[in-house]
C-alpha positions in Angstrom: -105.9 5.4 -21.4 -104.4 5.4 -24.6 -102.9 9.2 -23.8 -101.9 7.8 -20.4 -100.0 4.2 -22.2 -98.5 6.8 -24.5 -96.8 8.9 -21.6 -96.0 5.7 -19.5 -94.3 4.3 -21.9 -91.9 7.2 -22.9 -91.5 7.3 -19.1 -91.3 3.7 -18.8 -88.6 3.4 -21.3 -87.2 6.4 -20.0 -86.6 4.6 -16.5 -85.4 1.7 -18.3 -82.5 3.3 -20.3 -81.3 5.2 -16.9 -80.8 1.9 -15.1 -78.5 0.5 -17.9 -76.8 3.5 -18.3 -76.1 3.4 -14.5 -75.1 -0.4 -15.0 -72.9 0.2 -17.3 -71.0 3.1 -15.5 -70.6 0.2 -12.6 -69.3 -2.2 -14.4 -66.9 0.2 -16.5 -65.5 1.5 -13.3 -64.9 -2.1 -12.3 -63.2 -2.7 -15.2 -61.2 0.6 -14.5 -60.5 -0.6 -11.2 -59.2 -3.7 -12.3 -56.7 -2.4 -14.8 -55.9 0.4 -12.8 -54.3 -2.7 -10.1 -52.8 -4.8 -12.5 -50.7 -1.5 -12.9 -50.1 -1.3 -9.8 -49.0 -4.5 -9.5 -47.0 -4.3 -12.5 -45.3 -1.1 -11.2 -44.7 -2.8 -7.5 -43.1 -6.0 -9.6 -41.0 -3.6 -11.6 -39.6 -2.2 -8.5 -39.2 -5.7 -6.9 -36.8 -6.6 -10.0 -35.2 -3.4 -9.7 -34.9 -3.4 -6.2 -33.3 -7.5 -6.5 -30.7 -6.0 -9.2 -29.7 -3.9 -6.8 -28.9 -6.3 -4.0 -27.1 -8.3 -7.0 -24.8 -5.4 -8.0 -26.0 -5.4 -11.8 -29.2 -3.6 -13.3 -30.0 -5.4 -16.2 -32.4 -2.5 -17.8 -29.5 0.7 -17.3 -26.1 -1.5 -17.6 -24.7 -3.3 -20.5 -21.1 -4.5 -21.0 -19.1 -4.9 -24.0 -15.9 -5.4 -25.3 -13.4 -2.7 -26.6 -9.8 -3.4 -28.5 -7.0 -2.0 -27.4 -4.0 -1.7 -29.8 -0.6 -0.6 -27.4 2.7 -0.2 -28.8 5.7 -1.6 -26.5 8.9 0.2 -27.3 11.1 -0.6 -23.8 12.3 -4.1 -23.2 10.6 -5.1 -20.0 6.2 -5.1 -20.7 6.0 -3.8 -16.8 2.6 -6.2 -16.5 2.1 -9.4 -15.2 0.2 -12.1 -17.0 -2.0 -14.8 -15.4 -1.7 -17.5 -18.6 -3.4 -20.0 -16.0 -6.8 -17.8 -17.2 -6.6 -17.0 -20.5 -3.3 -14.1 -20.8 -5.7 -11.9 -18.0 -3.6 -8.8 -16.7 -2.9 -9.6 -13.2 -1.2 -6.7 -12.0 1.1 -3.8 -13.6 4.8 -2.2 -12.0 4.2 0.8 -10.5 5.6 3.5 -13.1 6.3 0.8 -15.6 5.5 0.7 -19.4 2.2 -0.7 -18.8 1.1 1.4 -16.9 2.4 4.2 -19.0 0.6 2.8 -21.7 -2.5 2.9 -19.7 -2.7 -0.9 -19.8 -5.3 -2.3 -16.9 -6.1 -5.0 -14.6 -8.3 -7.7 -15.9 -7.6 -6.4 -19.9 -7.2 -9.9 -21.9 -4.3 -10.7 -24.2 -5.3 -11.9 -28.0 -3.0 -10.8 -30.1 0.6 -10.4 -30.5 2.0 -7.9 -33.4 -1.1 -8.9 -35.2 -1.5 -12.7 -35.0 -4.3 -13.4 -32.9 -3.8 -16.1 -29.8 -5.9 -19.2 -30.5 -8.5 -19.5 -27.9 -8.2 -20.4 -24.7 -11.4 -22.8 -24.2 -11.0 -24.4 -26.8 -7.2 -26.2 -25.7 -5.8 -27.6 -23.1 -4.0 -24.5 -20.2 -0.8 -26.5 -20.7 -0.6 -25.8 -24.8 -2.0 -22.6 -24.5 0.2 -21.2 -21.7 3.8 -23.2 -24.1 2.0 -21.3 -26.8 1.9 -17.4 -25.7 5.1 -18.0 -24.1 6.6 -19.2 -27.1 5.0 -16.3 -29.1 6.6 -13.3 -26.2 9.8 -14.8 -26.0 10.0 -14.3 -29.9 8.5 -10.8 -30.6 11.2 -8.1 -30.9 10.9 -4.4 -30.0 8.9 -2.3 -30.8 5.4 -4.8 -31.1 2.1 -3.8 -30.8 0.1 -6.0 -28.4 -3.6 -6.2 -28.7 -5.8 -6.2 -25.6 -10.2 -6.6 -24.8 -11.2 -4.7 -22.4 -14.6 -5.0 -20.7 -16.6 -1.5 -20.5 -20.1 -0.5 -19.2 -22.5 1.2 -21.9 -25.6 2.6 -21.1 -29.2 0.9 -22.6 -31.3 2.9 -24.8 -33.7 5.4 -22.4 -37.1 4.0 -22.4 -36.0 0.0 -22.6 -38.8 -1.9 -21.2 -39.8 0.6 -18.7 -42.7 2.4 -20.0 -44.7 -0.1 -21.4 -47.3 -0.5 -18.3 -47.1 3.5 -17.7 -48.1 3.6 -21.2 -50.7 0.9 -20.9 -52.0 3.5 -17.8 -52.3 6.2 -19.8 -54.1 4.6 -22.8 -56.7 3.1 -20.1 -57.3 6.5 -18.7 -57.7 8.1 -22.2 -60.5 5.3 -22.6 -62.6 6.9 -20.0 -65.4 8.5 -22.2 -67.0 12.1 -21.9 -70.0 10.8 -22.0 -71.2 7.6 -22.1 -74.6 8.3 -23.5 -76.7 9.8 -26.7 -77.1 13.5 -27.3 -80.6 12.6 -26.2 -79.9 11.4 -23.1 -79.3 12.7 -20.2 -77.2 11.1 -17.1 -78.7 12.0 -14.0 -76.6 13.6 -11.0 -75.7 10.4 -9.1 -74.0 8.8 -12.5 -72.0 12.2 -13.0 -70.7 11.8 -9.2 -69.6 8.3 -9.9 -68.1 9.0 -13.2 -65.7 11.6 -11.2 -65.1 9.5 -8.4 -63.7 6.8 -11.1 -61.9 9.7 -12.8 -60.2 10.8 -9.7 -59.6 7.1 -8.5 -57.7 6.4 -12.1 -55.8 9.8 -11.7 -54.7 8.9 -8.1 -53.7 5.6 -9.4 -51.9 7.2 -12.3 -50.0 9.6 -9.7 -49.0 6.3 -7.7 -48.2 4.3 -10.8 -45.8 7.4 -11.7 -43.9 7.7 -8.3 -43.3 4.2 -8.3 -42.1 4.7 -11.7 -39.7 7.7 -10.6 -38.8 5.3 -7.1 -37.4 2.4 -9.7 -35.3 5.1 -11.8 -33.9 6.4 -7.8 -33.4 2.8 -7.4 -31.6 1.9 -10.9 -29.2 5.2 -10.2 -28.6 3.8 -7.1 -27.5 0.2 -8.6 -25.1 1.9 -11.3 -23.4 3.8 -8.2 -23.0 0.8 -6.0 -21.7 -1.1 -9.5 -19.5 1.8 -10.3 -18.5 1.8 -6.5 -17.7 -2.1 -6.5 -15.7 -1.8 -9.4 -13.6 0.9 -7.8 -13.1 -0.8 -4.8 -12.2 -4.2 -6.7 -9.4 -1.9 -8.5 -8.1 -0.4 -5.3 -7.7 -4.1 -4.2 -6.1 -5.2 -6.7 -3.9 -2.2 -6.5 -3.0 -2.6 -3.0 -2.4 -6.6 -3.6 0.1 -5.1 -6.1 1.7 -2.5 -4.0 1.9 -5.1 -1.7 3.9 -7.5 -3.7 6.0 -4.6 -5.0 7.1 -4.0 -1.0 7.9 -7.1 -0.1 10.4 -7.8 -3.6 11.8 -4.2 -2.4 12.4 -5.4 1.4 13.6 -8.8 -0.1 16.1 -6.7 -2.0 16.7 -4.6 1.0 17.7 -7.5 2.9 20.0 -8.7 -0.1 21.7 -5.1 0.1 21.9 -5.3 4.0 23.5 -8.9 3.8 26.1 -7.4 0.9 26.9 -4.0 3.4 27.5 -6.4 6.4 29.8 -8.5 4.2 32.0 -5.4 3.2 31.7 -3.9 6.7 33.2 -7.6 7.9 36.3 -7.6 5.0 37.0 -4.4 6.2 37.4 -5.1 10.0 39.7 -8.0 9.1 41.5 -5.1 6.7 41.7 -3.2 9.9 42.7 -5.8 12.0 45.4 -6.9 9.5 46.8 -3.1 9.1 46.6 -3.1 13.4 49.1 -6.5 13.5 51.3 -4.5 10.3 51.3 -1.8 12.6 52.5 -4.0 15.7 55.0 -6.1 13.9 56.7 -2.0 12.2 56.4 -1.1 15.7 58.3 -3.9 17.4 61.0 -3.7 14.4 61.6 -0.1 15.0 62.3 -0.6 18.7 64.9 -3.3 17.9 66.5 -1.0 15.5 66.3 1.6 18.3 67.7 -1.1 20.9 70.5 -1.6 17.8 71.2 1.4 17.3 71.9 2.0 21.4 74.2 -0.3 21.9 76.3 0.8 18.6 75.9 4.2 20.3 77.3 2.6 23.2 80.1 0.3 21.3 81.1 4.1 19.6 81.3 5.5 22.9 84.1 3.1 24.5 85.8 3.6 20.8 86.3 7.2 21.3 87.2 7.1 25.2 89.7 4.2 24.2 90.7 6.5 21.6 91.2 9.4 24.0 93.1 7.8 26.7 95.5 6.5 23.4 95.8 10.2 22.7 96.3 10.6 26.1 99.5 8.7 26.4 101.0 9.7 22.9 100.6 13.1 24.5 102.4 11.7 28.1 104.7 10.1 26.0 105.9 13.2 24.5 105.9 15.3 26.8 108.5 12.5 28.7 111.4 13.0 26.4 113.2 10.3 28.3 111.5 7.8 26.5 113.5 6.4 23.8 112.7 6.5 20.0 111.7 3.0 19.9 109.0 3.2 22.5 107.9 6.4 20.3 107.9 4.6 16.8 105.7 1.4 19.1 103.6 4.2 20.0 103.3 5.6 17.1 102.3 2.4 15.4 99.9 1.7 17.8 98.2 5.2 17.6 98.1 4.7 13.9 96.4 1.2 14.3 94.2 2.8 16.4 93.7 5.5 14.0 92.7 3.1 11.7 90.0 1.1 13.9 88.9 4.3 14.4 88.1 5.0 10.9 86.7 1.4 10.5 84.4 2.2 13.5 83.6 5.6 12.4 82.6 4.1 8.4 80.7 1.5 10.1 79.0 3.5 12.6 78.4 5.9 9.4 77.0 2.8 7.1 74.9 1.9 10.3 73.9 5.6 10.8 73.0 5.5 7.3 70.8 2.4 7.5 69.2 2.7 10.3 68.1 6.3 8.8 66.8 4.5 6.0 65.1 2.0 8.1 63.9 4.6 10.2 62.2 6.5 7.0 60.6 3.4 5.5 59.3 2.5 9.6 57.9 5.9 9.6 56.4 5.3 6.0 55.0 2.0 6.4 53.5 3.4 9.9 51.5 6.4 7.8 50.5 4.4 5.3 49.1 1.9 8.0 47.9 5.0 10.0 46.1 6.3 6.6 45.0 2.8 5.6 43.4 2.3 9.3 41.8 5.9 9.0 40.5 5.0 5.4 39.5 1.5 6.8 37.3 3.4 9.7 35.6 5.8 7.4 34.7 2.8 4.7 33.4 0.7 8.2 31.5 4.1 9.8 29.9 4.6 5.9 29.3 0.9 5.6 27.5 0.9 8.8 25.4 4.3 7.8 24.4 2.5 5.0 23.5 -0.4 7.1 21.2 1.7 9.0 19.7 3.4 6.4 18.9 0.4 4.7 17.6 -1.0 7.7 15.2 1.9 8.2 13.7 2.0 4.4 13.6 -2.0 4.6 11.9 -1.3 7.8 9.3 0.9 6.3 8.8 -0.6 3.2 8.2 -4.3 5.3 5.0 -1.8 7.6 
């Protein structure tokens, strides 16, 4: 009996320690189980955050903004940028090609400084004051001045920021899985072994799911800082296409100006042409009464020279009859020599009215090329005028679609 208490107890106590140690291995991989879901929970939280920074356009944990001075040297008069003072001196939009954009000034930079004197702030004064204020300060800065700008920039957040703690945590659990969970003199039995590797596997599996959730909530960050990066590209080409937009419609307003200007020259020179037509008329109807003039003296000259004739005429009857007496000769003779002289009367008047209407005729025919020139020079100013007109008409046209 005593032999057989001393073998049933070793056995006894034997028994005993195996049922702890088979406990214990329960309630550790309960434990392990536990842990193992407030990973998973953690991870699927992570990715919910993540996954609502998205939809929000900002991912706190991979985007960070801050702000960068700009120091930009004007030379040229005109800035080329516009300024919304109503919100604190924010670029509203640059001029195409201007010195802004040269400068590689752009939208949304702030004003705070001009030629070294900072602007006071704009929350802390009325809009009124502070937009009197930076006027004030432009209208007074001469050229060249160096205007000082902030500009908003995205940095990047340190790698690892918050994002590895509960992978960490994971991995420090797992490494707390033991060996072996008893003395050197103890033995586990098969059964315990099998549930120790069961628990092993389960944490590994969990460790595998904790780390594609991990890799899923970078995919998803990436994915946030391209739709950010996308947003803000598509805000600029907005803003770029509001500005274009402003700049066509100041260059069809001008076109329009330009039009109403060509259609005002086009109109002064029609009434030049009409003008140079009525000249033209009134040389016309002068030349026809100096041609009507000149006829009838033509005519008057005519009856001179037959009168004339038919006086020769009868000197020469007159002498052929020799029984006319001297008296009737010297009559005749006195006549012929009054005639003579009317003659040369006619003859220097027809010659002073030759000579006139000559004249007359040269300056008709001079005043009717320089009407014919101006009327020619008149049509090709109205034909360009009207090109012009057209042309501007198209590219005001094309500017306005």
């Amino acid at each position: 009996p005593t032999q057989g208490g001393e073998g049933g107890g070793p056995k006894g106590d034997g028994g005993g320690g195996g049922l702890k140690l088979k406990g214990w291995f329960k309630s550790t991989a309960a434990s392990l189980e536990g842990h193992v879901s407030q990973i998973r929970e953690g991870a699927a939280l992570a990715a919910q955050e993540l996954a609502d920074g998205v939809q929000k356009g900002i991912v706190a944990s991979k985007v960070h903004f801050s702000e960068e001075r700009l120091d930009v040297i004007f030379i040229e008069r005109a800035l080329g940028l516009e300024l919304d003072l109503a919100k604190g001196a924010v670029v509203r939009g640059l001029k195409p090609g201007g010195q802004g954009e040269r400068l590689q000034v752009q939208p949304q930079d702030r004003l705070v400084a001009i030629c070294g004197t900072e602007l006071p702030v704009f929350e802390d004064m009325l809009p009124t004051v502070f937009i009197e204020e930076v006027q004030g300060r432009m209208k007074s800065m001469g050229r060249p001045c160096t205007l000082t700008f902030v500009r908003l920039v995205e940095v990047a957040a340190p790698e690892g920021e918050g994002g590895d703690q509960f992978f960490d945590g994971l991995k420090k659990l797992h490494k707390k899985i033991p060996g072996g969970f008893v003395g050197e003199r103890d033995v586990p039995s098969a059964e315990l072994l099998a549930e120790l590797e069961a628990a092993r596997d389960l944490a590994r599996r969990f460790e595998l799911e904790a780390q594609e959730a991990r890799e899923e909530a970078k995919l998803q960050a990436d994915d946030a800082i391209a739709a950010v990066e996308e947003a803000a590209q598509l805000r600029a080409d907005l803003a770029e296409w509001q500005l274009s937009k402003v700049w066509n419609a100041q260059e069809a307003q001008r076109s329009v100006v330009e039009t109403e200007a060509a259609r005002t020259v086009v109109a002064e020179a029609r009434e030049r042409v009409a003008d140079s037509d009525i000249e033209v008329e009134r040389l016309r109807e002068e030349r026809n009464l100096l041609d009507e003039r000149m006829a009838a003296q033509t005519r008057a000259a005519e009856a001179q020279a037959a009168e004339v004739e038919r006086l020769r005429s009868c000197l020469s009857s007159a002498e052929a009859s020799a029984g006319e007496t001297q008296q009737l000769r010297q009559g005749l003779e006195s006549r012929l020599e009054l005639a003579q002289r009317k003659i040369g009367e006619v003859e220097a008047r027809q010659a002073e009215r030759a000579t006139s209407e000559v004249a007359a005729l040269a300056a008709a025919e001079e005043l009717r090329l320089s009407a014919g020139q101006q009327r020619d020079a008149a049509s090709e100013e109205l034909q360009a005028a009207e090109a012009r007109e057209a042309s501007e008409h198209r590219r005001g046209g094309g500017l306005v679609a």
